[in-house]
PDB file of N, CA, C and O in Angstrom:
ATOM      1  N   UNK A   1      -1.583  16.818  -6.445  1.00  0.00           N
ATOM      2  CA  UNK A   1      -0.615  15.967  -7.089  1.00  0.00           C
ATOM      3  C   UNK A   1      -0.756  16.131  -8.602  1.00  0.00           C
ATOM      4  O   UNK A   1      -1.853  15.899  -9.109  1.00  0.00           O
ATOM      5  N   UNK A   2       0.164  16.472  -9.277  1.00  0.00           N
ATOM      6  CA  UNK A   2       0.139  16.125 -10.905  1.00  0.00           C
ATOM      7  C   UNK A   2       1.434  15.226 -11.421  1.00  0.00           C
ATOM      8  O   UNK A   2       2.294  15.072 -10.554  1.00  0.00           O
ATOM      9  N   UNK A   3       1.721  14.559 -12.811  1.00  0.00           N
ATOM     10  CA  UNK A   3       2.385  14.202 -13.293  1.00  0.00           C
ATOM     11  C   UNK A   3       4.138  14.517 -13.218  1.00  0.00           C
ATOM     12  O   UNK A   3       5.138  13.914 -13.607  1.00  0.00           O
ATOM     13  N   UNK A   4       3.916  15.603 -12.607  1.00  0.00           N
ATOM     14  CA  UNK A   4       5.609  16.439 -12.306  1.00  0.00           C
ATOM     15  C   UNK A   4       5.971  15.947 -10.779  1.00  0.00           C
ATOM     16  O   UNK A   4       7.126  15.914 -10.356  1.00  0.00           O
ATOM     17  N   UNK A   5       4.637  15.512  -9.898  1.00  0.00           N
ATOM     18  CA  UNK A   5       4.603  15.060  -8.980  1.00  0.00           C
ATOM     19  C   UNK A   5       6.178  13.794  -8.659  1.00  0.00           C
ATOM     20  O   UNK A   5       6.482  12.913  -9.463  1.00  0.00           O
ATOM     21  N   UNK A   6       6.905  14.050  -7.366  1.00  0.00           N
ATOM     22  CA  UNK A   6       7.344  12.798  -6.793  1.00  0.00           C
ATOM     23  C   UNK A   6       7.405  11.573  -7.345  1.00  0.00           C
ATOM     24  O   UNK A   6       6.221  11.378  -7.619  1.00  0.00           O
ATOM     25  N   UNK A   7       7.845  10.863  -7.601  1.00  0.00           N
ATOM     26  CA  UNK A   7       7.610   9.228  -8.372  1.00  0.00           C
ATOM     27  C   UNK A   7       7.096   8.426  -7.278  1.00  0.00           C
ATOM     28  O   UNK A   7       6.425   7.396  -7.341  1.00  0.00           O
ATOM     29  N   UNK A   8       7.389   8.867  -6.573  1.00  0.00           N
ATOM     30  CA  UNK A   8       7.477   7.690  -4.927  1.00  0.00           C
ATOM     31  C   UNK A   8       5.867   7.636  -4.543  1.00  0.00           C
ATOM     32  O   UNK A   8       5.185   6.713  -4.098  1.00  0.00           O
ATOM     33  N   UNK A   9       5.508   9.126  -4.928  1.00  0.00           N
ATOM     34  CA  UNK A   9       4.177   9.658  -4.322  1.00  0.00           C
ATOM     35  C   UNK A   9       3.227   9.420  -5.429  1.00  0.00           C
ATOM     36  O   UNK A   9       2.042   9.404  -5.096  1.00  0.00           O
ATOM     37  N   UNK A  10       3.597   9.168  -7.108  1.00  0.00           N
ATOM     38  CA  UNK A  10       2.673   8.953  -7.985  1.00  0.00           C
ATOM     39  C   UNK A  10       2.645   7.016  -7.301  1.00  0.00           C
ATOM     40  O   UNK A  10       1.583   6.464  -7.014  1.00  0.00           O
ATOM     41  N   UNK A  11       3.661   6.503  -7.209  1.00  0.00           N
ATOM     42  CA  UNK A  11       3.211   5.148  -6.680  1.00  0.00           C
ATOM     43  C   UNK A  11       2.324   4.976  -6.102  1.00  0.00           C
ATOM     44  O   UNK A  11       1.316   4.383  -6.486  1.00  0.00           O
ATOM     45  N   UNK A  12       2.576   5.610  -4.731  1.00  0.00           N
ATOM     46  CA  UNK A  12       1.461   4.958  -3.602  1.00  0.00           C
ATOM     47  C   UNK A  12       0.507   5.617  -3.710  1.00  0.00           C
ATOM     48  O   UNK A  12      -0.360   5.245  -2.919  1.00  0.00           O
ATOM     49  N   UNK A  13      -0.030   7.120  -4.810  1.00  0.00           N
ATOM     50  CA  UNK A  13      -1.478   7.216  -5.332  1.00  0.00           C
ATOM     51  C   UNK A  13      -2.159   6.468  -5.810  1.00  0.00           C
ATOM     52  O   UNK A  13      -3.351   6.418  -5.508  1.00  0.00           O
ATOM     53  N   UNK A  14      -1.383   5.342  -7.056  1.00  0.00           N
ATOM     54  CA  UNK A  14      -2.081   4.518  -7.579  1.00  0.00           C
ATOM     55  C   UNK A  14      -2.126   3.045  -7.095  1.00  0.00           C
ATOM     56  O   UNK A  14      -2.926   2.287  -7.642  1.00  0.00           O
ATOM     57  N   UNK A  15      -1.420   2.647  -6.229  1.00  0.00           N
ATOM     58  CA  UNK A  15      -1.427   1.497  -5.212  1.00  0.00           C
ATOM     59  C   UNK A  15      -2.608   0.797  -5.115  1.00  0.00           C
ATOM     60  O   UNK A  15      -2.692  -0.300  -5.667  1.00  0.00           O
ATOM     61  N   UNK A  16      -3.874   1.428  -4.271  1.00  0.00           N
ATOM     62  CA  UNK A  16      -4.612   1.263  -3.930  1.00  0.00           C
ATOM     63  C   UNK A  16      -5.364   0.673  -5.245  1.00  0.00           C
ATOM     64  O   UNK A  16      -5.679  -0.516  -5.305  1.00  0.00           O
ATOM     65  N   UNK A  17      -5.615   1.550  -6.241  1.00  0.00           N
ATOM     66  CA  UNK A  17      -6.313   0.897  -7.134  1.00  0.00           C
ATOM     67  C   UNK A  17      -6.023  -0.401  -7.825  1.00  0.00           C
ATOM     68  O   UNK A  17      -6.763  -1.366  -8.015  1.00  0.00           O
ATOM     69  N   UNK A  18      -4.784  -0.200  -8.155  1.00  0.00           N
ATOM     70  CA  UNK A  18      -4.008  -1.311  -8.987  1.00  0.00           C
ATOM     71  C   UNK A  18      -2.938  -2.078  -7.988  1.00  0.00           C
ATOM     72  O   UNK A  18      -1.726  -1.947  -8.162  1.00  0.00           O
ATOM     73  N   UNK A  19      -3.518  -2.937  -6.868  1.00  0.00           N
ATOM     74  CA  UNK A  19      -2.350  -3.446  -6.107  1.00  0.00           C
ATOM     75  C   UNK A  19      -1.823  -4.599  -6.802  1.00  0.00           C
ATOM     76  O   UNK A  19      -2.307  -5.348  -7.651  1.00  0.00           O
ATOM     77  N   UNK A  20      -0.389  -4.531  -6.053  1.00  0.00           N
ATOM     78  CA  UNK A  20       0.740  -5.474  -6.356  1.00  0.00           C
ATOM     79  C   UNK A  20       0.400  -6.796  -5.129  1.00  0.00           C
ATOM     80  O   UNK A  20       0.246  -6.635  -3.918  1.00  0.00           O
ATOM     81  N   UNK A  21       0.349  -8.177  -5.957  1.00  0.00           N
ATOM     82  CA  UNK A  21       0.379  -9.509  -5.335  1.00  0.00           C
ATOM     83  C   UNK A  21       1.814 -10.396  -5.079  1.00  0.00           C
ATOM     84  O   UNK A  21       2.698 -10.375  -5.936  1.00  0.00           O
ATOM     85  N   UNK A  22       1.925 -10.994  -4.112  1.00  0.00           N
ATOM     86  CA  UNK A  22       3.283 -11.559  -3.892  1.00  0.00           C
ATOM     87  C   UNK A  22       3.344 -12.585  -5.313  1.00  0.00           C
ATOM     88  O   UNK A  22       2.425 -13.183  -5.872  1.00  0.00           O
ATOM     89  N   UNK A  23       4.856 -12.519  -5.652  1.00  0.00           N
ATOM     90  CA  UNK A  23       4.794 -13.551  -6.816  1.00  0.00           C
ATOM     91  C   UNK A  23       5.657 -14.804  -6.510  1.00  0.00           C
ATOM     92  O   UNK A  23       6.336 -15.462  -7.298  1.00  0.00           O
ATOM     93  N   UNK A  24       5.461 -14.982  -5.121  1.00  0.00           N
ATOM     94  CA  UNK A  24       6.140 -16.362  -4.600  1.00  0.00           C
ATOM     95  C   UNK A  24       4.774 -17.542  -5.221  1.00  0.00           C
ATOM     96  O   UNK A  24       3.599 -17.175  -5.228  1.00  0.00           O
ATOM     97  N   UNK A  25       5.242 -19.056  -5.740  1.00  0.00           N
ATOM     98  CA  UNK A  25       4.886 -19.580  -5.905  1.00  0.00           C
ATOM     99  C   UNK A  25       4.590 -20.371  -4.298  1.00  0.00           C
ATOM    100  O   UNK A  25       5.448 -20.404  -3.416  1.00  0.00           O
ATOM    101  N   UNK A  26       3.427 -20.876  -4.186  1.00  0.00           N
ATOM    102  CA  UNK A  26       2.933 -21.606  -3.083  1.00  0.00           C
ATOM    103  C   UNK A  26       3.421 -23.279  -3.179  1.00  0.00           C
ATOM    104  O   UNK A  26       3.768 -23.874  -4.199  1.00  0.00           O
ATOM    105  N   UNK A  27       3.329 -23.801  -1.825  1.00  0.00           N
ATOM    106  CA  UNK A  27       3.262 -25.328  -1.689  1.00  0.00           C
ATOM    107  C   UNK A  27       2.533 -25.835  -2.804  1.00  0.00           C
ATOM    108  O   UNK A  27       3.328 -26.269  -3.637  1.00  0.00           O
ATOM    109  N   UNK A  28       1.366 -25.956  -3.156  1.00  0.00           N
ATOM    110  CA  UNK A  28       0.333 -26.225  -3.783  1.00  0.00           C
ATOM    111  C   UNK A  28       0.366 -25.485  -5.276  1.00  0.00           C
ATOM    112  O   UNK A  28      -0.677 -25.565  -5.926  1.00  0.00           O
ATOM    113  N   UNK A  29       1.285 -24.901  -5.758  1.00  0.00           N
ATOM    114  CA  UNK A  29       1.648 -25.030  -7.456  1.00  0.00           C
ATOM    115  C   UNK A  29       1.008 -23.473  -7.176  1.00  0.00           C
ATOM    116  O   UNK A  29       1.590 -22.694  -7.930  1.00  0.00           O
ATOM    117  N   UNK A  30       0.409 -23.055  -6.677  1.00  0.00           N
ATOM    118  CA  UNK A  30      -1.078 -21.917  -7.042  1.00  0.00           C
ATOM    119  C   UNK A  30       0.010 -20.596  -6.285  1.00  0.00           C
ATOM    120  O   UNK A  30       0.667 -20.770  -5.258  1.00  0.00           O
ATOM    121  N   UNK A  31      -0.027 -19.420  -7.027  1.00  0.00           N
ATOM    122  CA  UNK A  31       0.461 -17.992  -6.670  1.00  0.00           C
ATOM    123  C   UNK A  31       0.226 -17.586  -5.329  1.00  0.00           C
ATOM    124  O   UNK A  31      -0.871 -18.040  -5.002  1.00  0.00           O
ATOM    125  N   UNK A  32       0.598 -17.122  -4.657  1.00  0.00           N
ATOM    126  CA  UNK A  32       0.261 -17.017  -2.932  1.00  0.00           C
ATOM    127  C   UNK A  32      -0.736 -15.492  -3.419  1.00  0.00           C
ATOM    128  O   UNK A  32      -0.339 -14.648  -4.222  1.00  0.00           O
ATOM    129  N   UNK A  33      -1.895 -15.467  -2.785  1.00  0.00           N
ATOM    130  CA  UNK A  33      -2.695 -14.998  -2.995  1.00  0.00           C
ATOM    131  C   UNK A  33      -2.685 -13.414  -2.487  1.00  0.00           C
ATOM    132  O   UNK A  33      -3.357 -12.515  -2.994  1.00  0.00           O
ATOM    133  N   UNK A  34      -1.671 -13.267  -1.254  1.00  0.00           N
ATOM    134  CA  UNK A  34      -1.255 -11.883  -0.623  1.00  0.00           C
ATOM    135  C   UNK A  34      -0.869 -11.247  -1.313  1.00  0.00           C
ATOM    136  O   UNK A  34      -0.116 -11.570  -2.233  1.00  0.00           O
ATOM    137  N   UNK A  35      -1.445  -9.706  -0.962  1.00  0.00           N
ATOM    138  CA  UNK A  35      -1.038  -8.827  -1.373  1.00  0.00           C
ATOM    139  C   UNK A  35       0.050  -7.791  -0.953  1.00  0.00           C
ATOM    140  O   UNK A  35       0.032  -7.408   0.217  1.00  0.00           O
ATOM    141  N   UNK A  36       1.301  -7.148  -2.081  1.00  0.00           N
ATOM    142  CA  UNK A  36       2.046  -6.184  -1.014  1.00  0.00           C
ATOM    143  C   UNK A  36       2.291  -5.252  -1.456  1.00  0.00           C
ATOM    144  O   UNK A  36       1.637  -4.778  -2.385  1.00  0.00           O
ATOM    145  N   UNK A  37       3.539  -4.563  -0.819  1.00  0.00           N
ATOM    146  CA  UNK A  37       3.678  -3.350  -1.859  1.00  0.00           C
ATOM    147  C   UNK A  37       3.813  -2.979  -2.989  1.00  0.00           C
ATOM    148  O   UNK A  37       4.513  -3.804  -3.576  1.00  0.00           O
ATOM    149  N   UNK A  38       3.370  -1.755  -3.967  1.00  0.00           N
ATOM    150  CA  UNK A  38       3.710  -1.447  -5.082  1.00  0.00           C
ATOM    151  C   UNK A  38       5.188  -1.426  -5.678  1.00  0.00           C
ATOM    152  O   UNK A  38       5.523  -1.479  -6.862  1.00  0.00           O
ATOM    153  N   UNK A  39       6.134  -1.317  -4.313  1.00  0.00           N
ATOM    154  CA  UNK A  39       7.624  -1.923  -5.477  1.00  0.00           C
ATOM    155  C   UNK A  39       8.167  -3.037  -4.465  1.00  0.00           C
ATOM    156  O   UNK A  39       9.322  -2.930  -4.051  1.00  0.00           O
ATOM    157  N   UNK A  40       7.441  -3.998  -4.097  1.00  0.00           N
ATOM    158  CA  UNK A  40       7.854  -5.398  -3.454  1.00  0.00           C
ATOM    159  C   UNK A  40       7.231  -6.593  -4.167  1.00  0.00           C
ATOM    160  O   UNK A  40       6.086  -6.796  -4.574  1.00  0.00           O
ATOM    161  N   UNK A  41       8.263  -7.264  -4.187  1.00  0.00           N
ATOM    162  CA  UNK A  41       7.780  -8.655  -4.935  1.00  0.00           C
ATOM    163  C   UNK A  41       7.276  -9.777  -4.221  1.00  0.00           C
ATOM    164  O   UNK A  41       6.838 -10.863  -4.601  1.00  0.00           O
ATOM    165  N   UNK A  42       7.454  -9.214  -2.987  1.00  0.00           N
ATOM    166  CA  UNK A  42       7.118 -10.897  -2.184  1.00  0.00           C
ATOM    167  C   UNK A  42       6.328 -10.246  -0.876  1.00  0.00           C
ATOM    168  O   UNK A  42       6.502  -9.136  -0.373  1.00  0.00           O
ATOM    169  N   UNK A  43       5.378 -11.325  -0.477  1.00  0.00           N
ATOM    170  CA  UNK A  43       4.802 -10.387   1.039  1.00  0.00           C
ATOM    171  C   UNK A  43       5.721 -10.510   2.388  1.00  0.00           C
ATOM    172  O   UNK A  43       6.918 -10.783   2.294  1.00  0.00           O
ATOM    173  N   UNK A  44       5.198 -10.330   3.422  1.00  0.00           N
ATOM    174  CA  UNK A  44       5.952 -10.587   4.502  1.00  0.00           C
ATOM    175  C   UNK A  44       6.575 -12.021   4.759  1.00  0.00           C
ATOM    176  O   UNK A  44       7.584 -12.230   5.432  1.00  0.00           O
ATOM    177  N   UNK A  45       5.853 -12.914   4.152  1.00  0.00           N
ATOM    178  CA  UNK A  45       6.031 -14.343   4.519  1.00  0.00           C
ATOM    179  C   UNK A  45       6.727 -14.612   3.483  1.00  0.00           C
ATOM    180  O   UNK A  45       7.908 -14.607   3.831  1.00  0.00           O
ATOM    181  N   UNK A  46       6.611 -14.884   2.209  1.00  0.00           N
ATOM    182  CA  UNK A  46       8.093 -14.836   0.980  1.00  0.00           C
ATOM    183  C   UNK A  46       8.858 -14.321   1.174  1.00  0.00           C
ATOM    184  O   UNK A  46       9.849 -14.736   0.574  1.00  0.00           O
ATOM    185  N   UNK A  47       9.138 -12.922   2.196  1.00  0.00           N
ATOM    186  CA  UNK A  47      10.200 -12.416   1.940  1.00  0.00           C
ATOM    187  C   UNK A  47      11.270 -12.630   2.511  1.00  0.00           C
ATOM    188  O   UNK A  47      12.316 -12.154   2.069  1.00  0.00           O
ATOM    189  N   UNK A  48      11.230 -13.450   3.695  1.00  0.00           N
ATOM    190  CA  UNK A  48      11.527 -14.415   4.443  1.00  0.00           C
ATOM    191  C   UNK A  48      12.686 -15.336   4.237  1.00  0.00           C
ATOM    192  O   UNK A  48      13.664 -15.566   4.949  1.00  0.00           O
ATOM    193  N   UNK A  49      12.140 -16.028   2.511  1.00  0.00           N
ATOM    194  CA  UNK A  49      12.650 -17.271   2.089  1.00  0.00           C
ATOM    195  C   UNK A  49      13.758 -16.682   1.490  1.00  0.00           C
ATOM    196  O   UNK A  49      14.007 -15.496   1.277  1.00  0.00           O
ATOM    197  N   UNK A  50      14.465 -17.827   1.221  1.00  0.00           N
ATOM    198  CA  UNK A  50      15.897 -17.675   0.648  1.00  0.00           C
ATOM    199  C   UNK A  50      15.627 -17.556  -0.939  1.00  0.00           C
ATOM    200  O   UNK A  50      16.007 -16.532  -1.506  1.00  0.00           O
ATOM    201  N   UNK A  51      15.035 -18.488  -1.608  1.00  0.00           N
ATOM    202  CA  UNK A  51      14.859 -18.734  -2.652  1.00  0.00           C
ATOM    203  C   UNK A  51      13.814 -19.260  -3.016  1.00  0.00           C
ATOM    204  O   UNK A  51      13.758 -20.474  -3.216  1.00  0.00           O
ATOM    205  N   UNK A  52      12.542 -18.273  -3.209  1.00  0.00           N
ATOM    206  CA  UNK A  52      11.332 -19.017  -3.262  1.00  0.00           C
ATOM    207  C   UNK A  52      11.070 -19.124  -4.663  1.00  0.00           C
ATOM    208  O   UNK A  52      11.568 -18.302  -5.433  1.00  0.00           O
ATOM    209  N   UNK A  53      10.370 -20.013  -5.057  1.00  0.00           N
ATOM    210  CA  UNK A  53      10.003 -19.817  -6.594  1.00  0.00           C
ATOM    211  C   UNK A  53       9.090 -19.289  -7.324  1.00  0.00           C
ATOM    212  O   UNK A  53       8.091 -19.937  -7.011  1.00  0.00           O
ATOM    213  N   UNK A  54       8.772 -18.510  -8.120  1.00  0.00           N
ATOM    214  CA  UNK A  54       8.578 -17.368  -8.858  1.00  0.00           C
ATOM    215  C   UNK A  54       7.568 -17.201  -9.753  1.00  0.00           C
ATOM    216  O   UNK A  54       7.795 -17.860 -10.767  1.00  0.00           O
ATOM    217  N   UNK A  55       6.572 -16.609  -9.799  1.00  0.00           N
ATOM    218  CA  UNK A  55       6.281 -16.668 -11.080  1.00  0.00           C
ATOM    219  C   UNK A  55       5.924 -14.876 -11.269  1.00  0.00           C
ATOM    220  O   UNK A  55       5.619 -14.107 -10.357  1.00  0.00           O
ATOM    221  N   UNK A  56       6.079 -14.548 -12.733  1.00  0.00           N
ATOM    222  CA  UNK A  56       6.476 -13.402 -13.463  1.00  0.00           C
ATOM    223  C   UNK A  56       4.942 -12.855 -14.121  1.00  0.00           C
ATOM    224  O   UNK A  56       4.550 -11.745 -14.482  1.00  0.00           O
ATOM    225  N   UNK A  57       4.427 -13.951 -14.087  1.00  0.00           N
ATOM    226  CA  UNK A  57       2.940 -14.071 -14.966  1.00  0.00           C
ATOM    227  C   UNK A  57       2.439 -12.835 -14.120  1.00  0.00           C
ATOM    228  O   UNK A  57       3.029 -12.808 -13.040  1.00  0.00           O
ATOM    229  N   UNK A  58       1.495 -11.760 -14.278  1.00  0.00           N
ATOM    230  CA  UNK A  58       0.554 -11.001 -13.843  1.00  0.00           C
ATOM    231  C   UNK A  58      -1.076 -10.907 -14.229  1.00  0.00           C
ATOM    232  O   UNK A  58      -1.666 -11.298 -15.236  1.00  0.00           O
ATOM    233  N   UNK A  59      -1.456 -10.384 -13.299  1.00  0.00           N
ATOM    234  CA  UNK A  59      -3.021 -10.689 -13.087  1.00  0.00           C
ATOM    235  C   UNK A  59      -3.521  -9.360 -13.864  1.00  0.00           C
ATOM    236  O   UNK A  59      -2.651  -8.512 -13.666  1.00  0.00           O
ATOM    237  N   UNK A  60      -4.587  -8.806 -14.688  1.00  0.00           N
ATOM    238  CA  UNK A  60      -4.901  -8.329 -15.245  1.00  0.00           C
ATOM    239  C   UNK A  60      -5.234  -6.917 -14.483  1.00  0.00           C
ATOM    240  O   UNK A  60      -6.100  -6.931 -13.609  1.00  0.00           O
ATOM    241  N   UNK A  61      -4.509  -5.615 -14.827  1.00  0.00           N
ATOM    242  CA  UNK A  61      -4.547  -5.062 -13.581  1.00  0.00           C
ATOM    243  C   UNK A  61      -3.328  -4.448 -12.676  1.00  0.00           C
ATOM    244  O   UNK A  61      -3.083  -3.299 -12.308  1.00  0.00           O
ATOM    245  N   UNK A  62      -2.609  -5.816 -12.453  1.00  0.00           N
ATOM    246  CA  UNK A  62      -2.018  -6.018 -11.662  1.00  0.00           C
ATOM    247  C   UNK A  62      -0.673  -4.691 -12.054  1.00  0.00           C
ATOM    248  O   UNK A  62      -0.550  -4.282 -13.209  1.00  0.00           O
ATOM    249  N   UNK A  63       0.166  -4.204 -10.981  1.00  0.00           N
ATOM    250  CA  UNK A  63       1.051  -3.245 -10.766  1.00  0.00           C
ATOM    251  C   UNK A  63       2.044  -4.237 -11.061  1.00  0.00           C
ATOM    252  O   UNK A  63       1.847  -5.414 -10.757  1.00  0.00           O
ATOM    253  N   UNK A  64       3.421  -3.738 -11.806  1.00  0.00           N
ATOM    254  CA  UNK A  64       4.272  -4.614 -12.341  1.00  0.00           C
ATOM    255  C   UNK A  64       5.704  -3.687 -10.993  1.00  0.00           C
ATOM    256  O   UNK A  64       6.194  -2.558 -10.996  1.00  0.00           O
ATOM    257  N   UNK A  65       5.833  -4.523 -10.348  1.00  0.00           N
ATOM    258  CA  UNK A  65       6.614  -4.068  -8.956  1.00  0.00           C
ATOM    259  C   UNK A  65       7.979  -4.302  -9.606  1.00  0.00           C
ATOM    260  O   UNK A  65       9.029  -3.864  -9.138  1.00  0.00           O
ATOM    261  N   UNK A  66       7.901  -4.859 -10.463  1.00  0.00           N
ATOM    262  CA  UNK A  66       9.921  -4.931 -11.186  1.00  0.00           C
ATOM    263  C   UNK A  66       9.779  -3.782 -11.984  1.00  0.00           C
ATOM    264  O   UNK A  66      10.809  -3.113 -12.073  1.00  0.00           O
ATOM    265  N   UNK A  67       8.927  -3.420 -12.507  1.00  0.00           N
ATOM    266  CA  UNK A  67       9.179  -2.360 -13.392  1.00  0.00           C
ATOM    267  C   UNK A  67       9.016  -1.293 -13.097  1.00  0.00           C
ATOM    268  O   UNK A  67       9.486  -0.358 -13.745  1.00  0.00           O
ATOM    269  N   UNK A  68       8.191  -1.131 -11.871  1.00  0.00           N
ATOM    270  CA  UNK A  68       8.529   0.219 -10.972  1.00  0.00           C
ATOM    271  C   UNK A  68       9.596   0.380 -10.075  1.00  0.00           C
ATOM    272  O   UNK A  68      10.199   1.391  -9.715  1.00  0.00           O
ATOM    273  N   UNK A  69       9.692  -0.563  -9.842  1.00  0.00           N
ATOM    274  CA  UNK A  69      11.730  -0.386  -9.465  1.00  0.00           C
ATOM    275  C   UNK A  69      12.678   0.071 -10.189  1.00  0.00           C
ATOM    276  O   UNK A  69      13.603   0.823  -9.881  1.00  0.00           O
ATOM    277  N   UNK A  70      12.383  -0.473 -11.288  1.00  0.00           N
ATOM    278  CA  UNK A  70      13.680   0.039 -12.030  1.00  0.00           C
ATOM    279  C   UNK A  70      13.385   1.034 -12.879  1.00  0.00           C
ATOM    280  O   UNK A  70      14.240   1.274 -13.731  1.00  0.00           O
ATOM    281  N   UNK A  71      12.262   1.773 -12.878  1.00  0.00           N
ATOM    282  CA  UNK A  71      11.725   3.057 -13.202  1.00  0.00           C
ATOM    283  C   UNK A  71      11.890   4.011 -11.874  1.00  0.00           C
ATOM    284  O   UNK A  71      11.610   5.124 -12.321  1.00  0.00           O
ATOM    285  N   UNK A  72      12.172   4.159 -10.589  1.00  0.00           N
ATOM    286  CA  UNK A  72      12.288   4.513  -9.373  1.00  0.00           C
ATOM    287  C   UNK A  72      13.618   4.670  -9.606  1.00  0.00           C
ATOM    288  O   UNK A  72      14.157   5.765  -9.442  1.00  0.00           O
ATOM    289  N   UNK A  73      14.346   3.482 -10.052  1.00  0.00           N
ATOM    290  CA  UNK A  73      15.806   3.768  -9.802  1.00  0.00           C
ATOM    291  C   UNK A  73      16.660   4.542 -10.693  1.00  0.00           C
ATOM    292  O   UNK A  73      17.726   5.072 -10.382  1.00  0.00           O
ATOM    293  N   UNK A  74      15.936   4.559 -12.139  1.00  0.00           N
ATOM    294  CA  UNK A  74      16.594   5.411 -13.517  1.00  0.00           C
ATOM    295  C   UNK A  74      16.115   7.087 -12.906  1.00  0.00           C
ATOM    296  O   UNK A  74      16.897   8.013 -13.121  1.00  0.00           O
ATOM    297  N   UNK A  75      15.101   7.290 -12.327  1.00  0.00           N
ATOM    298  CA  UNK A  75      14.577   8.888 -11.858  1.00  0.00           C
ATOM    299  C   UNK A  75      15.502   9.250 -10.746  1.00  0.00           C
ATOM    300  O   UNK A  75      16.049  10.352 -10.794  1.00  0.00           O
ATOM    301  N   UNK A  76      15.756   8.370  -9.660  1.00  0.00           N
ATOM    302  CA  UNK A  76      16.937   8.602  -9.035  1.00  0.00           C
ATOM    303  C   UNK A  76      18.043   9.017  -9.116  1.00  0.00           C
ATOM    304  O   UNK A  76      18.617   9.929  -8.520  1.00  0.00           O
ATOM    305  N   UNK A  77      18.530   7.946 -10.299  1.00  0.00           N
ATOM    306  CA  UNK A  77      19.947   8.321 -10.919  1.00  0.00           C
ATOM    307  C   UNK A  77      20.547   9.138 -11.501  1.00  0.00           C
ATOM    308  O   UNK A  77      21.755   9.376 -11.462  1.00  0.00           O
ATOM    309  N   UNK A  78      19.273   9.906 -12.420  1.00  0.00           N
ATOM    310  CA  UNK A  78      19.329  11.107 -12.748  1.00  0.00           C
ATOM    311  C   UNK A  78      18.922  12.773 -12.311  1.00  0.00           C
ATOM    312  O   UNK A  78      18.940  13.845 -12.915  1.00  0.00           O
ATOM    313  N   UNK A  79      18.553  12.333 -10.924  1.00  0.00           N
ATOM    314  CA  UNK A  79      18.488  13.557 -10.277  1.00  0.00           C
ATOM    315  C   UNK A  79      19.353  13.467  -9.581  1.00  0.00           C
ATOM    316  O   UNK A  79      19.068  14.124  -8.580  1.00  0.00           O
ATOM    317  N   UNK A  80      20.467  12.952  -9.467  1.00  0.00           N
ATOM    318  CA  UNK A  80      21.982  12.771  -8.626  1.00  0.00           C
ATOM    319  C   UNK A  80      22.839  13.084  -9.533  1.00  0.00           C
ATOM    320  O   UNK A  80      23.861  13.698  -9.222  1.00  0.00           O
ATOM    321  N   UNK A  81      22.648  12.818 -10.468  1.00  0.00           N
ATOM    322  CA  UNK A  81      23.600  13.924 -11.645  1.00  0.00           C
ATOM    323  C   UNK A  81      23.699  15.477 -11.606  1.00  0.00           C
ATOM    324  O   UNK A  81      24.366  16.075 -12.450  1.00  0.00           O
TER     325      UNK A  81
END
C-alpha cells in the first residue's frame, strides 16, 4: 500500500489504530461509548434513531468520520470526470 493507494483502502489501514466512536449523545448526558466505522457516525444502535442528539466534540486521536466522507466523496467526484 502507498499514498497513491485507494482512499477506501488508506481508510480501513488506519482504522484500527485511530478508531471512530459513535457520536450519539446517551440517556445519561455522557457520549455512547461504542465504537464504529471509520466513515460512520453512529453505531448499530444510533443508527437506528431518527434523530439522535449529537455531539461533534472528538476524543484525542479520534478519526473525524465527517471529514472522511466528504474527502471520499470529492476523490470520487473527480475520478468520474
Amino acid at each position: 500500500m502507498t499514498i497513491d493507494s485507494d482512499p477506501r483502502t488508506l481508510v480501513k489501514a488506519v482504522s484500527p489504530e485511530y478508531p471512530a466512536q459513535c457520536r450519539a449523545i446517551q440517556y445519561d448526558g455522557e457520549r455512547c461509548p461504542t465504537g464504529c466505522g471509520p466513515t460512520d457516525r453512529f453505531c448499530a444502535l444510533h443508527k437506528t434513531i431518527s434523530h439522535p442528539q449529537v455531539t461533534d466534540l472528538l476524543a484525542p486521536g479520534e478519526l473525524d468520520t465527517a471529514l472522511i466522507k466528504q474527502a471520499l466523496s470529492a476523490v470520487e467526484e473527480v475520478e468520474t470526470r
